[in-house]
ZAGUSE-496048 format. One record per residue (C-alpha): residue in three letters; y, x, z. Coordinates in steps of 0.1 Angstrom, whole numbers, plus 5000, padded with zeros to 4 digits. Layout:
BEGIN
ALAYXZ;...
% end
This chain:
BEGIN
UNK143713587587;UNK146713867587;UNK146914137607;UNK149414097636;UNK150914447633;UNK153814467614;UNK154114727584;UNK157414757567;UNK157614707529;UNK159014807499;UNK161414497498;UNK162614507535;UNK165014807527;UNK167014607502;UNK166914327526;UNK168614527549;UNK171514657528;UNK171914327515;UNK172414217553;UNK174914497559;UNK176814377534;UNK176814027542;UNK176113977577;UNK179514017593;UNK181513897623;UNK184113647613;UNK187013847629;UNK189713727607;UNK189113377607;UNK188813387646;UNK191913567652;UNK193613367624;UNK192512987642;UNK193613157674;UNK196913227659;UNK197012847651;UNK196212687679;UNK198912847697;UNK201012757671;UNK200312407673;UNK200412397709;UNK203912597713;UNK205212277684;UNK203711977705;UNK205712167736;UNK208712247718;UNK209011847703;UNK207611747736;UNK210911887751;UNK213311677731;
% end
């Protein structure tokens, strides 16, 4: 059975860069499907209107 301590190893630095790289928040495509919806709901109001 393992020990229930956990030791760091050699491979868990590179990991973690890897993750730094990777691992973002999606702040573009968030503000960009904002952007959208509002566009979409400013044309169904605007068409609405005529």
């Amino acid at each position: 059975m393992k020990p229930m301590i956990w030791h760091p190893e050699e491979k868990d630095a590179r990991v973690n860069q890897y993750l730094d790289r990777v691992n973002h928040e999606p702040w573009l495509a968030i503000f960009a499907g904002a952007i959208g919806v509002l566009l979409l709901l400013s044309l169904m109001i605007f068409l609405g209107l005529f």
